[in-house]
N, CA and C atoms as a LAMMPS dump frame, in Angstrom:
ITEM: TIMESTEP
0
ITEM: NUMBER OF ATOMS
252
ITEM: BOX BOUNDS ff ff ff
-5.0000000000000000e+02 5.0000000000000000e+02
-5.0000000000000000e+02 5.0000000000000000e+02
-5.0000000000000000e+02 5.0000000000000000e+02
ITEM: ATOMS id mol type element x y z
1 1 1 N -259.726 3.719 -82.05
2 1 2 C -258.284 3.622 -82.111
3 1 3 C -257.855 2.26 -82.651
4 2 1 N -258.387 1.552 -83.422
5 2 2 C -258.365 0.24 -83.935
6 2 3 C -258.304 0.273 -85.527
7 3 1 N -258.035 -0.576 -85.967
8 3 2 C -257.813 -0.45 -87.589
9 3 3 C -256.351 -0.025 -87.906
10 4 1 N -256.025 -0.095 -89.232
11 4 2 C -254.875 -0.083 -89.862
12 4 3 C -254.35 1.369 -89.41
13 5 1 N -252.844 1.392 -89.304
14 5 2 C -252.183 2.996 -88.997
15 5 3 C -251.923 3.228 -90.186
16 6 1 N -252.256 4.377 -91.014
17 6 2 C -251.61 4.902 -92.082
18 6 3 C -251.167 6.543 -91.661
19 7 1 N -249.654 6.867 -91.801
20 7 2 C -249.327 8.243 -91.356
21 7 3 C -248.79 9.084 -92.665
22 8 1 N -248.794 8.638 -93.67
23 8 2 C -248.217 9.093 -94.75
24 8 3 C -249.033 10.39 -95.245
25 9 1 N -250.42 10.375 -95.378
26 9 2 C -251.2 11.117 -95.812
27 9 3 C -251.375 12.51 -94.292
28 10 1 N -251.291 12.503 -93.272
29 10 2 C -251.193 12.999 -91.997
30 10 3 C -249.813 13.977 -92.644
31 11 1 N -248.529 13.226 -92.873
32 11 2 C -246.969 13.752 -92.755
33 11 3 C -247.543 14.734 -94.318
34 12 1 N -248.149 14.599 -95.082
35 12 2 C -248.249 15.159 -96.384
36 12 3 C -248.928 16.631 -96.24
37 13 1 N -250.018 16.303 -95.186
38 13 2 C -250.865 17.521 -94.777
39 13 3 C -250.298 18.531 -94.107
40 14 1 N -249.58 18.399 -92.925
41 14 2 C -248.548 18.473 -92.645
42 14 3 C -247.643 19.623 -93.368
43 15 1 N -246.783 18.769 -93.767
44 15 2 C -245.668 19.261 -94.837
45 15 3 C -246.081 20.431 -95.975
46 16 1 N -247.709 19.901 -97.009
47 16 2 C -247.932 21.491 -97.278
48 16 3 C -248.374 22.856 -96.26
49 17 1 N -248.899 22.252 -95.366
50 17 2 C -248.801 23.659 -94.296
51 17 3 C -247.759 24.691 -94.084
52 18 1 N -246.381 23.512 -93.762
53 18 2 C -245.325 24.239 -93.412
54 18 3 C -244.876 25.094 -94.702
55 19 1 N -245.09 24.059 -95.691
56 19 2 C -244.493 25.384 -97.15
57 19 3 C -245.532 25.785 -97.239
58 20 1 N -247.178 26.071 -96.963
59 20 2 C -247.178 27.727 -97.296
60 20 3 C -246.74 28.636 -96.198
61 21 1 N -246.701 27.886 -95.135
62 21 2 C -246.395 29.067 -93.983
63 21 3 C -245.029 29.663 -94.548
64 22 1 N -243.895 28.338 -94.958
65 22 2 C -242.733 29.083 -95.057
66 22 3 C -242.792 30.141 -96.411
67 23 1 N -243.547 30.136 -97.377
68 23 2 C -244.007 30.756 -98.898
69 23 3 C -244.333 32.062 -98.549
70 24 1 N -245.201 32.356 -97.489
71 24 2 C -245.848 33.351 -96.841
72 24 3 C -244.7 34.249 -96.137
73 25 1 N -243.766 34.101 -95.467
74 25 2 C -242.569 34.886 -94.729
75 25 3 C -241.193 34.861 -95.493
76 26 1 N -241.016 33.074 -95.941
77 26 2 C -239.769 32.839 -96.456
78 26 3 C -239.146 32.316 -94.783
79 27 1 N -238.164 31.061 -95.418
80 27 2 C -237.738 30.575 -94.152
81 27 3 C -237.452 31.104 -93.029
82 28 1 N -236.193 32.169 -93.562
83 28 2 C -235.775 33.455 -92.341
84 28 3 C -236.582 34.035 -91.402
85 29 1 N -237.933 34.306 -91.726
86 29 2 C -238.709 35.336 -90.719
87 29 3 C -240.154 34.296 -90.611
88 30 1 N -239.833 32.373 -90.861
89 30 2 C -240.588 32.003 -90.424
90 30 3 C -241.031 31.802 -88.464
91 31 1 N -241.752 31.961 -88.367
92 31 2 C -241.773 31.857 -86.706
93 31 3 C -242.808 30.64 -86.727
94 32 1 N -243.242 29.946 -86.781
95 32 2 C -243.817 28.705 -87.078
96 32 3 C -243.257 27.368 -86.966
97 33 1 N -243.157 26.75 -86.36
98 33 2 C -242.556 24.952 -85.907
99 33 3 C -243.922 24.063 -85.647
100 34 1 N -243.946 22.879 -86.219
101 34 2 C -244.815 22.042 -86.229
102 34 3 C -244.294 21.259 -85.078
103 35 1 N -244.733 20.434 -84.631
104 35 2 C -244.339 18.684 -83.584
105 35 3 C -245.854 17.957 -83.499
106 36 1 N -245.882 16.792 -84.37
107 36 2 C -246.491 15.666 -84.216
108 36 3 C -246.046 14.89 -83.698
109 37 1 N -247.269 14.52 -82.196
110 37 2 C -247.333 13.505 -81.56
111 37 3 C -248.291 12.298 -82.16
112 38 1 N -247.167 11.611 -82.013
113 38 2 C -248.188 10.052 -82.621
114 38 3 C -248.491 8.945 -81.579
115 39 1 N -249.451 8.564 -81.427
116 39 2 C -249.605 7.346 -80.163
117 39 3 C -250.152 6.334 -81.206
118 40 1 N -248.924 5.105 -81.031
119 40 2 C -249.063 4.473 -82.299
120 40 3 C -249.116 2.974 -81.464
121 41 1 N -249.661 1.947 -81.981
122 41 2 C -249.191 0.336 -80.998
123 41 3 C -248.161 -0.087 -81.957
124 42 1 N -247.544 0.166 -82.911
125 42 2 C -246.074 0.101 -83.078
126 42 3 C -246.052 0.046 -85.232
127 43 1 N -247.598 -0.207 -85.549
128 43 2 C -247.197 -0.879 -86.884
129 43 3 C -247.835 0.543 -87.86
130 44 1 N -246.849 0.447 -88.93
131 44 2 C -247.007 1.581 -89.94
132 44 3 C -248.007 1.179 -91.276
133 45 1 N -248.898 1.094 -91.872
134 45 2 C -249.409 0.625 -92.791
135 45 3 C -249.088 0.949 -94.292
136 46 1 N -248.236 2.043 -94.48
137 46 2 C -247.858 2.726 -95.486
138 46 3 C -246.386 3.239 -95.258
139 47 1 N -245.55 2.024 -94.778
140 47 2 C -244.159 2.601 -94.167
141 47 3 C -243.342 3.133 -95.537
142 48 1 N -243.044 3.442 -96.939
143 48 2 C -242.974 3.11 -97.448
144 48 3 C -243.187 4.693 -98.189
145 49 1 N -244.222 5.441 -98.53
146 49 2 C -244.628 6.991 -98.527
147 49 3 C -244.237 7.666 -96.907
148 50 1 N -244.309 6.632 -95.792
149 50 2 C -244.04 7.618 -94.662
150 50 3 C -242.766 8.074 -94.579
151 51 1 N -241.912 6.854 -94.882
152 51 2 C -240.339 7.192 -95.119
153 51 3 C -240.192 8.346 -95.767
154 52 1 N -240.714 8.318 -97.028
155 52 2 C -240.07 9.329 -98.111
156 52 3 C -240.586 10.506 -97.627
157 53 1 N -241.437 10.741 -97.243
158 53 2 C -242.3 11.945 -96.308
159 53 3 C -241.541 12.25 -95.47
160 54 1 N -240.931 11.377 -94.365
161 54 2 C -240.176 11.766 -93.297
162 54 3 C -238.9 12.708 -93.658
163 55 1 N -238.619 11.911 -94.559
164 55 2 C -236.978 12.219 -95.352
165 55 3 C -237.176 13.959 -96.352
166 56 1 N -238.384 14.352 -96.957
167 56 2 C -238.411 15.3 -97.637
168 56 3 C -238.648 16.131 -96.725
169 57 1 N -239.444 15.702 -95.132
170 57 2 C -239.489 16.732 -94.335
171 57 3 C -238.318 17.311 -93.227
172 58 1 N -237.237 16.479 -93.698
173 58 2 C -236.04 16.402 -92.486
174 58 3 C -235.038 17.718 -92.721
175 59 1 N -235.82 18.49 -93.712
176 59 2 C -234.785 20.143 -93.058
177 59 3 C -235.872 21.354 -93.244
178 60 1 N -237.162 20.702 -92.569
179 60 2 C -238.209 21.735 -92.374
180 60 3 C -238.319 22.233 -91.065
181 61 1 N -238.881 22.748 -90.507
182 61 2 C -239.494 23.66 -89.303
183 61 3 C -240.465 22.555 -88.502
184 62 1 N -240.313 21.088 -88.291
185 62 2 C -240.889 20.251 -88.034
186 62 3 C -239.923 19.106 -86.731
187 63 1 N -240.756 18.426 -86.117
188 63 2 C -240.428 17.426 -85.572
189 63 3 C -241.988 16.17 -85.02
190 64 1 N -241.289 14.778 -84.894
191 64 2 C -242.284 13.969 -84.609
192 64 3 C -241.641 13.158 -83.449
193 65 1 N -242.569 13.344 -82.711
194 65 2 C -242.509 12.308 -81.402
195 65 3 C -243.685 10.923 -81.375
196 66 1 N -242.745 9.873 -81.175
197 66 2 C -243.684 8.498 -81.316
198 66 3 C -243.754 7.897 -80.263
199 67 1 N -245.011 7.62 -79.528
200 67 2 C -244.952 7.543 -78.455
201 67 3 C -245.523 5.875 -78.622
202 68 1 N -245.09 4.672 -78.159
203 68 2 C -245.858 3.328 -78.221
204 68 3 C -246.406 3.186 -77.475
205 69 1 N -247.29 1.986 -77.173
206 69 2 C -248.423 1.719 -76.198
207 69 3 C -248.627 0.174 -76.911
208 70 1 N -248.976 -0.264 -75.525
209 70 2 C -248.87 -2.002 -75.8
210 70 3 C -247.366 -2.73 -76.12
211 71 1 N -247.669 -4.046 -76.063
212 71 2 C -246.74 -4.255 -76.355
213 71 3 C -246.545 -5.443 -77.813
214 72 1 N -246.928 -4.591 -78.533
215 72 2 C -246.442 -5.168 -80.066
216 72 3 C -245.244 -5.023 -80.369
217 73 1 N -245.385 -5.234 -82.028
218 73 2 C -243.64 -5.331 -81.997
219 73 3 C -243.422 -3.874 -83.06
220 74 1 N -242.275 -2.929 -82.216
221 74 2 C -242.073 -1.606 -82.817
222 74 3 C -241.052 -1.73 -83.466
223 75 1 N -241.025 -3.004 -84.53
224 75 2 C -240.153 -2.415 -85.863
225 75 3 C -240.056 -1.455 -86.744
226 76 1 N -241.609 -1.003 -87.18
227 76 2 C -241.481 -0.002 -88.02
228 76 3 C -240.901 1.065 -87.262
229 77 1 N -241.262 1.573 -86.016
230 77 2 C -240.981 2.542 -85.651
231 77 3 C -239.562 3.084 -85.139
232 78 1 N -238.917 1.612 -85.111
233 78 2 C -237.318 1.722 -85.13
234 78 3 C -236.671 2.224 -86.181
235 79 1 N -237.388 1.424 -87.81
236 79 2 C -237.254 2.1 -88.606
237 79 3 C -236.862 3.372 -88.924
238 80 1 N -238.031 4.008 -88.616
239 80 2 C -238.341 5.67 -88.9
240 80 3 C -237.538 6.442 -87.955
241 81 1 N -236.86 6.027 -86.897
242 81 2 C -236.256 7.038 -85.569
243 81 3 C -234.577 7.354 -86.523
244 82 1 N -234.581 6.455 -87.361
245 82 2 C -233.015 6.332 -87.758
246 82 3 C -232.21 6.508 -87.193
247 83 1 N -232.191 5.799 -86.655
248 83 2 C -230.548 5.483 -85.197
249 83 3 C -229.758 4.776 -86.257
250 84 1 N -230.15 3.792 -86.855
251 84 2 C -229.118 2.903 -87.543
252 84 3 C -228.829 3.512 -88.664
């Protein structure tokens, strides 16, 4: 659990799943919802593709829960919650 966090490539894998699932039914008669849990110590290594990932996935059949641990500093992850 050590080394650099990269989630961009994770949110990508991800994201083609959901379009073939949704390709396969079509949105309407998808029955399929994703939720990634992330246990992260706060820093993103690729914030940057994760954004744009986050953002292309924000009217899919998806959700992400970020859960921290330790106490580093969770800027990126303030980032990504978009409150602001």
């Amino acid at each position: 659990m050590a080394g650099p966090s990269y989630f961009g490539n994770l949110l990508n894998k991800i994201k083609s799943e959901i379009i073939e699932n949704i390709s396969k039914e079509g949105l309407e008669k998808n029955r399929t919802y994703s939720l990634l849990i992330i246990i992260t110590d706060g820093y993103c290594h690729d914030m940057k593709i994760t954004k744009k990932t986050c953002v292309e996935m924000s009217g899919m059949p998806f959700s992400a829960v970020v859960v921290g641990v330790g106490s580093s500093d969770f800027a990126d992850m303030e980032i990504l919650d978009a409150d602001e």
